[in-house]
N, C-alpha and C positions, 0 to 999 in steps of 0.2 A: 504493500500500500504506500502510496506517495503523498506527500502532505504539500508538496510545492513543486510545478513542474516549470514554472515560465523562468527561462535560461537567463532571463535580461531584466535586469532594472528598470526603473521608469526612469524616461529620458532626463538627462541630464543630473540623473544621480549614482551612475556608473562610479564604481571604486576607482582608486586607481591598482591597477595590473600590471604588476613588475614583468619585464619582459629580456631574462637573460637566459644565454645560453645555460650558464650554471645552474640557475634558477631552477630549470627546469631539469638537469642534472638530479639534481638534488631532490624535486620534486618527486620525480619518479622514484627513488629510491625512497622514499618515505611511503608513497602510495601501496608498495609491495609487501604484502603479509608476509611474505619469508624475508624480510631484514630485520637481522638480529635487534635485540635490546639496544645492544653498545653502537653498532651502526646504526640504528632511528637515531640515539642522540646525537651523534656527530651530525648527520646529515640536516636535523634539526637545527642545531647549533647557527652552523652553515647556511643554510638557508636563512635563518632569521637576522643573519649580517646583511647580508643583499638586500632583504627588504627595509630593514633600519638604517641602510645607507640612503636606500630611496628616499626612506621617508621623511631625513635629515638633510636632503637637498640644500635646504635653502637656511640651515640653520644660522643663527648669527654669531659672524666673527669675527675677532680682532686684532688686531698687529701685535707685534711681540718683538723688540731686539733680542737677540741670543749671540752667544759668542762661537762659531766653529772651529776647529784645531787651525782652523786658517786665517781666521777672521772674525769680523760682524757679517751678521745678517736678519733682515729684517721677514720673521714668520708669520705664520697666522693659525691661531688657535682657538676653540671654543669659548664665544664671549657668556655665556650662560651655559655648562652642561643642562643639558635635558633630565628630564626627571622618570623614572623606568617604574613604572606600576605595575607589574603583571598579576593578574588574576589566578591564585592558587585552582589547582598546581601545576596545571598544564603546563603554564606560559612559565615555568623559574627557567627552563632550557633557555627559551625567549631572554629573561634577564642577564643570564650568565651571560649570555653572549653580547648583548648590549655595554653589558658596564666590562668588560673584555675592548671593546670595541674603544668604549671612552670613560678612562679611569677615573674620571671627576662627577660621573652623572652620582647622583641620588637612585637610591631605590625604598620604595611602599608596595605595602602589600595589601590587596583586595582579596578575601575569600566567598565566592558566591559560587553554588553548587545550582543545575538545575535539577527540580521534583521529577523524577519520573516520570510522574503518572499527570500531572498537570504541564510539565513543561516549564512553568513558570520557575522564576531565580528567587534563590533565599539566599540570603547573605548571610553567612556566619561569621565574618572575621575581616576587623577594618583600623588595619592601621596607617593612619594617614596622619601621624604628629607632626608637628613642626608647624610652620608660617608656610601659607602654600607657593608654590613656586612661580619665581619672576620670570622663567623660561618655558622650555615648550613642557609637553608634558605627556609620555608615549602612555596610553593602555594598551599593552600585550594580551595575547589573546591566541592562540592557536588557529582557533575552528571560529568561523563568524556563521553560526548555524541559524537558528531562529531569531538572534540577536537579543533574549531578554537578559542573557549577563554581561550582555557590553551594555547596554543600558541603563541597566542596574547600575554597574560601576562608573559610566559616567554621569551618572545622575548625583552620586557619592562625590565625585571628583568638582563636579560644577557647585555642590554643594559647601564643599573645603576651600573652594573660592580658586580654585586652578583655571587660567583661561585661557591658556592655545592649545587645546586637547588634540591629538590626534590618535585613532584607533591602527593598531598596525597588525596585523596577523597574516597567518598563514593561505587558510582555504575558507570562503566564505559562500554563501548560497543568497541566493534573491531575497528570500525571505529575510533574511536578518540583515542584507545591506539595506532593505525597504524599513525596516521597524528603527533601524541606527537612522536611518536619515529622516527617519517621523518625526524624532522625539530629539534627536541633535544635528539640526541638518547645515549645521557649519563646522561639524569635525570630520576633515580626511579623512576617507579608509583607504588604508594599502596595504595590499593582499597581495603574492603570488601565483594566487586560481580562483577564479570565479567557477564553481561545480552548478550543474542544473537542477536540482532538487535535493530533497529530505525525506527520509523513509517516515516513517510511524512514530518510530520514537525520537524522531526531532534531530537524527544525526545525518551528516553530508552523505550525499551520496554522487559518484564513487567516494570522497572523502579519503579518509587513510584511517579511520577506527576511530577507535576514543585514543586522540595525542596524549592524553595526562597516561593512561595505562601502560600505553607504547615505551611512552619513555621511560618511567620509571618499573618496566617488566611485571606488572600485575595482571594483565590484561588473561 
């Protein structure tokens, strides 16, 4: 049974879709039930570089003198690191590899699980201390399936007073890039794949399984 078949968002709210060869390298090796535990994470890892570089296109930056075994020279380095929220537990692969990426970002954690049997997000675990951030502010995310735990999370996020959000994950479907852009229709999504539907129970299809089990070998 299918719960969502139309392949395409409504115009002009298309994600953006990272388009590399790696990309999709990587992709594929994710999508394969015979890839080990320890290969999902690497490949996950890896993949969540490429789309966090995307999504960090246009971050802002600033000059920097430094001195080289030869010289001066004038660099350029992140004027605000980015701040890395990933949504337990999927998205900590997602993290790792962000704050790998850029050793100054900040990381918070969001815990929302979806019901089974309703689908809907409960949130059990929210730690967002501090003064919220002057910079941008990524929620991770694996799977952008029905969309009601990116939601959730940035509903949490806009609440903590964060305000260049952008949603960045892996595999997403119609259905949840339409409910993300209902309810926050000024935060980027960037994805690696747009899939064409949702089975029954609210997972992508083709998809790559439940990410959180993959990675962490439960599955």
């Amino acid at each position: 049974m299918s719960v969502e078949t139309d392949a395409s968002p409504d115009r002009g709210l298309a994600p953006q879709l990272l388009k590399h060869a790696l990309a999709e390298h990587h992709l594929g090796a994710l999508r394969d039930r015979e890839t080990s535990t320890e290969a999902f994470r690497r490949h996950l890892r890896e993949l969540s570089r490429l789309v966090l570089a995307e999504a960090l296109r246009d971050l802002a930056l600033e000059e920097r003198e430094v001195r080289t075994p030869l010289g001066a020279a004038t660099t350029i380095r992140c004027a605000t690191p980015p701040l890395l929220v990933p949504v337990l537990r999927a998205a900590l692969g997602m993290a790792e590899a962000g704050a790998e990426m850029i050793p100054g970002a900040q990381v918070r954690h969001l815990g929302i699980r979806r019901d089974e049997r309703t689908l809907e997000p409960v949130s059990y675990y929210c730690r967002l201390e501090g003064a919220p951030p002057r910079g941008t502010c990524l929620l991770l995310d694996p799977m952008l399936a029905t969309g009601g735990s990116a939601v959730a999370a940035l509903d949490a996020l806009r609440a903590w007073g964060a305000v260049d959000l952008r949603f960045v994950g892996l595999i997403g479907a119609p259905a949840g890039v339409r409910a993300l852009r209902a309810a926050h229709p000024a935060v980027p999504i960037h994805l690696a794949a747009l899939d064409p539907t949702l089975d029954d129970r609210g997972y992508i299809v083709p998809g790559l399984g439940d990410a959180g089990d993959r990675y962490f070998g439960t599955q």
